[in-house]
N, C-alpha and C positions, 0 to 999 in steps of 0.2 A: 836152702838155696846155695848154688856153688859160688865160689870168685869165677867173676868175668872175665876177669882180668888174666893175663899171661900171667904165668908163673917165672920167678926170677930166674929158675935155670932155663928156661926156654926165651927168655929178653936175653939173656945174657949169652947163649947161642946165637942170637939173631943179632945181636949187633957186631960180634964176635965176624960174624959172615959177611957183614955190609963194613965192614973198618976195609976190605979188600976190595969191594966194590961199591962205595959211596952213592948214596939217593943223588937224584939231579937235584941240583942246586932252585931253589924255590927263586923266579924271577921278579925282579924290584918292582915292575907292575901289580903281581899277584900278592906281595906282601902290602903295598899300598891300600890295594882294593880289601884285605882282610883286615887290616886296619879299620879303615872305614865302616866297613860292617860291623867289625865289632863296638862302634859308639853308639850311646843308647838314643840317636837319633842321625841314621848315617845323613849323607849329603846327598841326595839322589841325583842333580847334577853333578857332582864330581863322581861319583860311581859310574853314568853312563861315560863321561869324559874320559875316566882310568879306561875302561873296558874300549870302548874306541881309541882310545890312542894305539893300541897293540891291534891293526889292521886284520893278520891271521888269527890271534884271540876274539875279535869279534866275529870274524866267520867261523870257526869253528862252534864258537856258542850258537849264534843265528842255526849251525846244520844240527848240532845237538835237540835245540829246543824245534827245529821241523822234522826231527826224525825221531822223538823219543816218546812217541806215542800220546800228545799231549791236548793230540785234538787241533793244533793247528798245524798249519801247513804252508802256509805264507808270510811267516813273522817276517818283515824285511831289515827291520831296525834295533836295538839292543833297547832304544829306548820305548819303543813297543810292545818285548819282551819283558819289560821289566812292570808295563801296565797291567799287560793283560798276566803275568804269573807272580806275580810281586817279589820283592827283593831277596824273602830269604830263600827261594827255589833258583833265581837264576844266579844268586850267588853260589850251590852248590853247580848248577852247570857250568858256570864259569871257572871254579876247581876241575869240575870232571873233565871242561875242554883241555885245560893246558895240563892235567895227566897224560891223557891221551895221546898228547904232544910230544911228551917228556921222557914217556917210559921207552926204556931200550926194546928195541924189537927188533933185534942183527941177525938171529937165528930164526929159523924157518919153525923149529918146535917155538919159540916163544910167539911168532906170529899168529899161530892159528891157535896158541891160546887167546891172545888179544881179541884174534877174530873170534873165536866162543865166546867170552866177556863181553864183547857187544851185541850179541845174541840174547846173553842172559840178560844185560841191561834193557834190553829193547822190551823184554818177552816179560820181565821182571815189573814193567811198568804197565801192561798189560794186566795181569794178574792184581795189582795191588788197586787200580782203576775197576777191576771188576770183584771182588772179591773184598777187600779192607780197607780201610779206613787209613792207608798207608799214604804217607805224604810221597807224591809220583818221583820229586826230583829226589829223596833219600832210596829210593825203590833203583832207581837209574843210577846213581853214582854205586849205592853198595851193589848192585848185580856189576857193575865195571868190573869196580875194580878189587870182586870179591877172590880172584887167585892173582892178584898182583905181585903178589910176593912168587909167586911160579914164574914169575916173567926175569926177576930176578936170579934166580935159580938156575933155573934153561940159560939164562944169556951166559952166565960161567962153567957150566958143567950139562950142556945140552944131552950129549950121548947117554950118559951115565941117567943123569934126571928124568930123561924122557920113560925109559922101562919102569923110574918107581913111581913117577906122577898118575902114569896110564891105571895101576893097581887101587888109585879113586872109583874106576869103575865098579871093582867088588867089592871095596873097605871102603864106602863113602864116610865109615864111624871113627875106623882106625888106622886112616893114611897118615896123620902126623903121627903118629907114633912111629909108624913103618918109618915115614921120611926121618926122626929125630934117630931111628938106630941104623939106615942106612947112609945119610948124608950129612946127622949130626946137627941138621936144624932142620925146622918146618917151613913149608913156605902160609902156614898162616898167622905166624906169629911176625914174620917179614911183614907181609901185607899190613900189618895191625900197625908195626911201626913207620911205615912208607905211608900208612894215613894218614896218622897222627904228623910225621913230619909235613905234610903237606897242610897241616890244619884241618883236616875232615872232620865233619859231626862226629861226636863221641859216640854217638847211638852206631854211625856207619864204620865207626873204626871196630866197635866192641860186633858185629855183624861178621865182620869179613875174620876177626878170629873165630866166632864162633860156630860158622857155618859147619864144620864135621865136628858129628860125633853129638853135638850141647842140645841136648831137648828141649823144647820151650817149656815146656811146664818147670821145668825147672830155675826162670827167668820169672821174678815178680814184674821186674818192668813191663808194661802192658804194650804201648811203643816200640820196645827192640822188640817183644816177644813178637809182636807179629811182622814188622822190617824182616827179622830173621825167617819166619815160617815162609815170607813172599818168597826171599831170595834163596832160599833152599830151594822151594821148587820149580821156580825157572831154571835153575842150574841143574835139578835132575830130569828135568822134560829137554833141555837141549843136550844134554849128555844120554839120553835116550833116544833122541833124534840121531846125531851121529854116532851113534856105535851099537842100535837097533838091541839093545840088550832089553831082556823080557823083569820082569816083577820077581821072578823064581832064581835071579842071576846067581844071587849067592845069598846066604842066609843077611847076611851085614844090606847086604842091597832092601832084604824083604824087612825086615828091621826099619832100615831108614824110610821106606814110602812109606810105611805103615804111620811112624812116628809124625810126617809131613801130612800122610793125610787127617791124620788125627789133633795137628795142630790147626789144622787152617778148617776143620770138619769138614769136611767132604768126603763122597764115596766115588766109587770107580766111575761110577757115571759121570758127576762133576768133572774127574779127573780125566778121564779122555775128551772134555768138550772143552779143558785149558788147553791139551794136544791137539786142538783143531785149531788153535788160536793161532797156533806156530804158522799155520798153512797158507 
């Protein structure tokens, strides 16, 4: 089994990069409500209280949990949301809302990564609902905010980043590397610490690093292994929606779905009936 974990010259890259553009500042509501959560018996009235007191936090949670494929569609109230999904799912919505919030999006290439990350999050939840045994709101946060650390990236060096990011398409195995000897860090060892600072699942911080290149079999954990096999392949079925690229793209391409379909087992049939799901 490999380390999961970053490697020190790759942390030590990454933070090297964010000493010059510092993570948004985690807001005293949100530390509150992590608080809470984390007692081994939180206050579920004070939790709905934190989460209502921040007006735009609660609608953003409320549009999260009616749009993230959960089956409902009329949740009105936070404390509704927390009935019907219980507290440790809408407490990762309630992180994934005020990311959302949070992350810089000033440049037009970081925008339409955002807008793909809520693609894969949406299509991510989809898949894990149909497919495994994957808990939906870890399914929805790690497809977010699984290239966050690219949002990071683009927003200081868009021109430059945009031509190495797009090379995901052919080297979905070997972009950080690409990105580590062209720009000198990866943006998934960014993303890994922009979770962790936010307090995310460990399962979804160790996810959104491993997403290129990490095979599942090579993961004992039985949890990440399949967290990670969902959100690889929402991310290469949206990434095949917009840029219509075939199975034969590039050998690294035929490598990676092979590897994806052969974690989640599924055959080409399967797999064009997840690509109708998009529709």
């Amino acid at each position: 089994m490999r380390e999961l974990h970053p490697p020190e010259q790759e942390l030590r890259a990454a933070y090297t990069f964010i000493q010059n553009s510092p993570f948004p500042s985690i807001p005293d509501v949100v530390n509150k409500i992590a608080e809470e959560f984390s007692r081994p018996e939180p206050d579920l009235s004070r939790l709905i209280g934190l989460i209502n007191s921040d007006i735009a936090l609660a609608g953003l949670v409320l549009k999260s949990i009616n749009s993230a494929g959960y089956g409902y569609e009329n949740i009105e109230s936070v404390q509704q949301a927390v009935v019907l999904l219980g507290l440790n799912k809408v407490k990762n919505l309630v992180m994934a809302s005020y990311v959302r919030h949070y992350l810089p999006t000033r440049s037009l290439f970081a925008k339409r990564i955002w807008e793909d990350s809520t693609e894969v999050a949406n299509l991510a939840v989809r898949i894990a609902a149909e497919l495994f045994d994957v808990p939906l709101d870890e399914a929805y946060i790690a497809g977010l905010m699984l290239d966050c650390g690219a949002i990071f990236v683009a927003e200081r060096m868009s021109e430059k980043y945009d031509a190495v990011f797009q090379m995901r398409y052919e080297r979905p195995i070997s972009i950080n590397r690409i990105e580590d000897y062209r720009i000198g860090v990866n943006h998934s060892a960014i993303g890994y610490l922009f979770a962790r600072h936010w307090r995310l699942p460990e399962r979804v911080c160790l996810a959104i690093y491993l997403h290129h290149g990490t095979s599942c079999e090579k993961i004992d954990d039985a949890p990440l292994r399949s967290l990670l096999a969902v959100v690889k392949l929402a991310d290469y079925l949206v990434m095949k929606a917009h840029t219509g690229i075939d199975l034969d793209h590039s050998m690294e391409q035929i490598q990676h779905i092979a590897k994806i379909k052969g974690e989640l087992m599924i055959d080409s049939n399967e797999l064009v009936h997840l690509e109708q799901m998009m529709n």
